[in-house]
C-alpha positions, 0 to 999 in steps of 0.5 A: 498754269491753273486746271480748270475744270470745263465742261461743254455740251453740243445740245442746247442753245448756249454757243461753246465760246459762251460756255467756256466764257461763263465757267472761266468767269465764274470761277474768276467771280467764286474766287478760284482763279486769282489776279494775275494767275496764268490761263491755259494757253488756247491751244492747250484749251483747245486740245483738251476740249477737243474743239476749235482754236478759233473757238477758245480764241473768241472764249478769251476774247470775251473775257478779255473785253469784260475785263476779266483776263489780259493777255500779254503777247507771248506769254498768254493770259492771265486773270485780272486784278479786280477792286472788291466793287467791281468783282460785286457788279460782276457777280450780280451781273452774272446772276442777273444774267443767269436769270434772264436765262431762265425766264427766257426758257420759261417763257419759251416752255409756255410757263406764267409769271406766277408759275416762274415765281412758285419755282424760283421761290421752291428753289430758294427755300430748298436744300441748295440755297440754305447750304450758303 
C-alpha cells in the first residue's frame, strides 16, 4: 500500500470528499501512484484523517467514476491503468478545473478580467512556473 500525503481543511468552500478526490487525482496525474498500485483501504483513510468513512467512501467513489481508481471486492482499491492520452485530457482537465476555480474566487473578490489577467500572467512569469 502506497503513503500518501493528504491534507484537508475545514474552512473554505471545497467539500472534504472533493479534497481527498483532488490530491489522489493529482498524484495519479503527476505520476506518483502507478497503475494498479493499492490504495489505502477507507477505513485506514479515514482513521488517518480523523474524518468520516462515509466521507472517503464518496472520495473513492468519485475517483472510481472518473476513471481513475477500481476497486475490487475484498481486496480494496487500486490506481487504474490509463493510455498516455487519456492521462494528457486528465491533466488538462484537472488544470482546467483549477482554473475555473480561481476565477470564480476572482469574480466573487470583485476582481476584473484584466485584473485576473495581470495576476495570471505575474504568476507565469515567476519563480514557480520557470522551476518547470
Amino acid at each position: 500500500m502506497v503513503c500518501i500525503d493528504i491534507i484537508i481543511t475545514n474552512s473554505g468552500d471545497v467539500p472534504i470528499y472533493q479534497q481527498i478526490a483532488d490530491q489522489i487525482k493529482a498524484a495519479i496525474l503527476r505520476g506518483e501512484l502507478g497503475a494498479d498500485q493499492p490504495l489505502p483501504s477507507i477505513r485506514v483513510l479515514a482513521k488517518e484523517l480523523k474524518i468520516s468513512v462515509i466521507t472517503t467512501k464518496r472520495a473513492y467513489e468519485e475517483l472510481e467514476k472518473d476513471g481513475l481508481i477500481y476497486t475490487m471486492q475484498g481486496k480494496g482499491s487500486f490506481v487504474a491503468k490509463h493510455d498516455e492520452g487519456g492521462l494528457a485530457d486528465s491533466k488538462r482537465q484537472l488544470v482546467e478545473e483549477k482554473l475555473r476555480e480561481a476565477m470564480d474566487t476572482a469574480r466573487a473578490m470583485g476582481l476584473t478580467k484584466t485584473e485576473l489577467n495581470k495576476i495570471f500572467k505575474s504568476v507565469l512569469e515567476g519563480d514557480r512556473w520557470n522551476r518547470f
